[in-house]
C-alpha positions as CSV (number, residue, x, y, z in Angstrom):
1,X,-36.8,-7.4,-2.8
2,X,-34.4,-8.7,-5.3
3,X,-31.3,-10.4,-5.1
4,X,-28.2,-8.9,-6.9
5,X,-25.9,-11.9,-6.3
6,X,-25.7,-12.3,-9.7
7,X,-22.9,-9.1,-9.9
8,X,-20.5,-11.4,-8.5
9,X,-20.5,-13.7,-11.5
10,X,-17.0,-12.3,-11.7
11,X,-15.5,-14.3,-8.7
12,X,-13.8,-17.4,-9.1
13,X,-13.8,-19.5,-6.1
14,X,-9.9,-18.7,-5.6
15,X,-10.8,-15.2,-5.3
16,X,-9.9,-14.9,-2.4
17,X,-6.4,-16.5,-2.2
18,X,-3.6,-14.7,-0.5
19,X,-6.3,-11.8,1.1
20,X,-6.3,-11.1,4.4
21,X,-9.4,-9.7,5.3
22,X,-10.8,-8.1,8.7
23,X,-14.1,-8.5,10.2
24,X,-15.6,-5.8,13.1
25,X,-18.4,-7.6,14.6
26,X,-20.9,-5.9,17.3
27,X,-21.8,-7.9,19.8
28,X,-25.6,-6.4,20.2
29,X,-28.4,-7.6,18.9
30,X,-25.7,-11.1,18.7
31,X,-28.6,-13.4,17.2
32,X,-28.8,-11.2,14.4
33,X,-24.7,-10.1,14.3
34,X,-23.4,-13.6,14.4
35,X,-25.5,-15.1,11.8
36,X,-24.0,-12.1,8.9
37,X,-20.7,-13.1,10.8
38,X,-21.0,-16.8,10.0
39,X,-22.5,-15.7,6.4
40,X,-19.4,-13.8,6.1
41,X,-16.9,-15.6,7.5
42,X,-17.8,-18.9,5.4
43,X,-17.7,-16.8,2.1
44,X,-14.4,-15.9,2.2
45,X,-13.4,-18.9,2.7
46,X,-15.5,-21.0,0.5
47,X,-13.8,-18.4,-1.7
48,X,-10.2,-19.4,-0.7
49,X,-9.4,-17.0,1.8
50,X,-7.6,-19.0,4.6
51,X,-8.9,-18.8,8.2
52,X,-5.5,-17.7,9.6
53,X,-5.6,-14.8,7.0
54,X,-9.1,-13.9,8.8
55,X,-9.1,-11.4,11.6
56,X,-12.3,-11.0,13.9
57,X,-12.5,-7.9,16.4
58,X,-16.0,-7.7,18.4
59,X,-16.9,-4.6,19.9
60,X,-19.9,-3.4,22.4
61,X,-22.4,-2.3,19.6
62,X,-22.7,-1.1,16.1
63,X,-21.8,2.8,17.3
64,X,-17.9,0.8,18.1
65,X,-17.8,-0.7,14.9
66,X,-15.7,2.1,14.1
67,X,-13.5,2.7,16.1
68,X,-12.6,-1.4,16.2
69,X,-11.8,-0.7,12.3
70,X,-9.6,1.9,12.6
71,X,-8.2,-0.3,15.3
72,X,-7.8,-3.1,12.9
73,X,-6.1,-0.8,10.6
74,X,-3.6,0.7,12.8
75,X,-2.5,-2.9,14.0
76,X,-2.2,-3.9,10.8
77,X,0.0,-1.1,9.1
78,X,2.3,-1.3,12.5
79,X,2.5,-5.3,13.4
80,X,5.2,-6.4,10.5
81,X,4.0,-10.1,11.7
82,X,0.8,-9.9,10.3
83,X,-0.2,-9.2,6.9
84,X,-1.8,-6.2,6.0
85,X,-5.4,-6.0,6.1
86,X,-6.9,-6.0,1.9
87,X,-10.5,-5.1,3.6
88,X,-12.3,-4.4,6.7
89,X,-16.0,-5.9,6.9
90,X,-17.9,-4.1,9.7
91,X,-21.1,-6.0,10.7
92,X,-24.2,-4.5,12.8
93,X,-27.5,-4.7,13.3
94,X,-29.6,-1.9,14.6
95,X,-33.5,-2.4,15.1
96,X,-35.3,0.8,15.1
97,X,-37.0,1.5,18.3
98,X,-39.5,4.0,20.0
99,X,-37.3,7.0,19.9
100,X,-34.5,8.8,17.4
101,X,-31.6,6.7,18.7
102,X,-31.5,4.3,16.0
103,X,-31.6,7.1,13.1
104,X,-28.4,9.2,15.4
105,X,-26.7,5.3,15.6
106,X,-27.4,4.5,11.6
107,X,-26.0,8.0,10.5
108,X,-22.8,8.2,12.9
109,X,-21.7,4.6,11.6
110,X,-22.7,5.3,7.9
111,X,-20.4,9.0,8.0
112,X,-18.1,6.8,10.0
113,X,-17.7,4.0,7.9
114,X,-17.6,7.0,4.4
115,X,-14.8,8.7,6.5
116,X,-12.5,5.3,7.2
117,X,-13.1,4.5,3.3
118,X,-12.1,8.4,2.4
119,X,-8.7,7.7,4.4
120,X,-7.6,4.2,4.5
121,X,-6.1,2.3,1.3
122,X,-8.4,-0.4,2.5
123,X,-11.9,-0.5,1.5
124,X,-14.2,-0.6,4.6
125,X,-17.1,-2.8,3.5
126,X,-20.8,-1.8,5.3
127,X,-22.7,-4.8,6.6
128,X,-24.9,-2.8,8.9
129,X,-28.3,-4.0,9.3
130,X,-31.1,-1.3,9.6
131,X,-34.4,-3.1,10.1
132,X,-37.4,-2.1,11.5
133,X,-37.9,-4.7,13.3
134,X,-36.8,-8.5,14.3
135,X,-38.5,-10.5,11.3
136,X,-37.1,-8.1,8.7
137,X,-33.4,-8.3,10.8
138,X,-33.9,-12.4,10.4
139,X,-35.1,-11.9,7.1
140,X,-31.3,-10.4,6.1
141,X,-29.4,-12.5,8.2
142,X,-30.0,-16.0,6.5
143,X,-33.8,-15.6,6.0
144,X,-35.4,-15.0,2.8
145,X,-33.5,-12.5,1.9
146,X,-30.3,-14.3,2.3
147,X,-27.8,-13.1,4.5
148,X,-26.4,-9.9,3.8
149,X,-23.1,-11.0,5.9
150,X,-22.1,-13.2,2.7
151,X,-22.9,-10.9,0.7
152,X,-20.4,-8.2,2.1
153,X,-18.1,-10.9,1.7
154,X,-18.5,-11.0,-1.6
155,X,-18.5,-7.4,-2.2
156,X,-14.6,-7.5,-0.2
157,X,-14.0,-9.7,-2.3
158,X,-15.4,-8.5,-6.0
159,X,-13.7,-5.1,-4.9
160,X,-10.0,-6.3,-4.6
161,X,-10.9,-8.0,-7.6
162,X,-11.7,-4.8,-9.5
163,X,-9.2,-3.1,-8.0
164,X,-6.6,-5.6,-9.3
165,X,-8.3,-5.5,-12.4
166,X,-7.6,-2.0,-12.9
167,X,-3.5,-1.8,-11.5
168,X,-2.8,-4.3,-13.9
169,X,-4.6,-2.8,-17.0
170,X,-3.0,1.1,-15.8
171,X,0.3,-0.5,-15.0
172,X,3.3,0.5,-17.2
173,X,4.7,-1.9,-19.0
């Protein structure tokens, strides 16, 4: 499989500067979950977003992912302490076993994760690893595949980028 890390090319290494960014982490399958977390978490900020700008929730499993981001999303539009949250990374991993429970698990976060994005003014960015088994989990999580937790990083941040991009050029002047 080939790597598109190349539509980034956009981002400059302050891209991330003044974001605040949230991150729903499961806490099953944890050797998989925590090394997209890391991935994540060290692409924003080796692209300038600052750690205290960083919010982690971790929930149960990748079916709670959801419900930690609208969580995240609440808090954030009603705590006037915090800064509100530019994006929402929600990061999974679910290994498909010997009955339909990964294929009800997949398509309840996926509609989840499509209904957050339909109602929230932040993006909701899908880091949800389906694998069929460990190896290919490994193999997206830092292995030769790279790690698919940076690149949802990346993706936060190349969205708020476009998205900028696109109020300045339809603001009036």
């Amino acid at each position: 499989m080939k790597n598109n890390q190349n539509i980034f090319s956009d981002l400059k290494k302050n891209s991330g500067n003044n974001k605040s960014i949230g991150i729903v982490c499961a806490l099953w399958n944890s050797e998989i979950t925590s090394r997209l977390y890391n991935g994540c978490f060290d692409t924003l900020i080796e692209y300038g977003v600052s750690k205290n700008d960083i919010r982690t929730l971790e929930v149960p499993g990748s079916f709670e992912l959801i419900y930690g981001a609208q969580h995240l999303l609440n808090t954030s539009l009603l705590n006037t302490k915090e800064k509100k949250l530019d994006a929402i990374i929600i990061i999974g991993s679910i290994i498909k076993g010997e009955t339909p429970h990964f294929d009800f698990i997949a398509q309840s976060i996926t509609n989840g994760a499509i209904d957050l994005n339909t109602k929230s003014e932040s993006p909701i960015i899908f880091c949800v690893s389906t694998d069929l088994n460990r190896k290919q989990a490994f193999d997206r999580s830092g292995g030769q595949h790279s790690n698919k937790g940076s690149e949802s990083a990346l993706t936060a941040l190349q969205l708020l980028y476009n998205i900028q991009l696109d109020n300045i050029k339809n603001s009036p002047l």
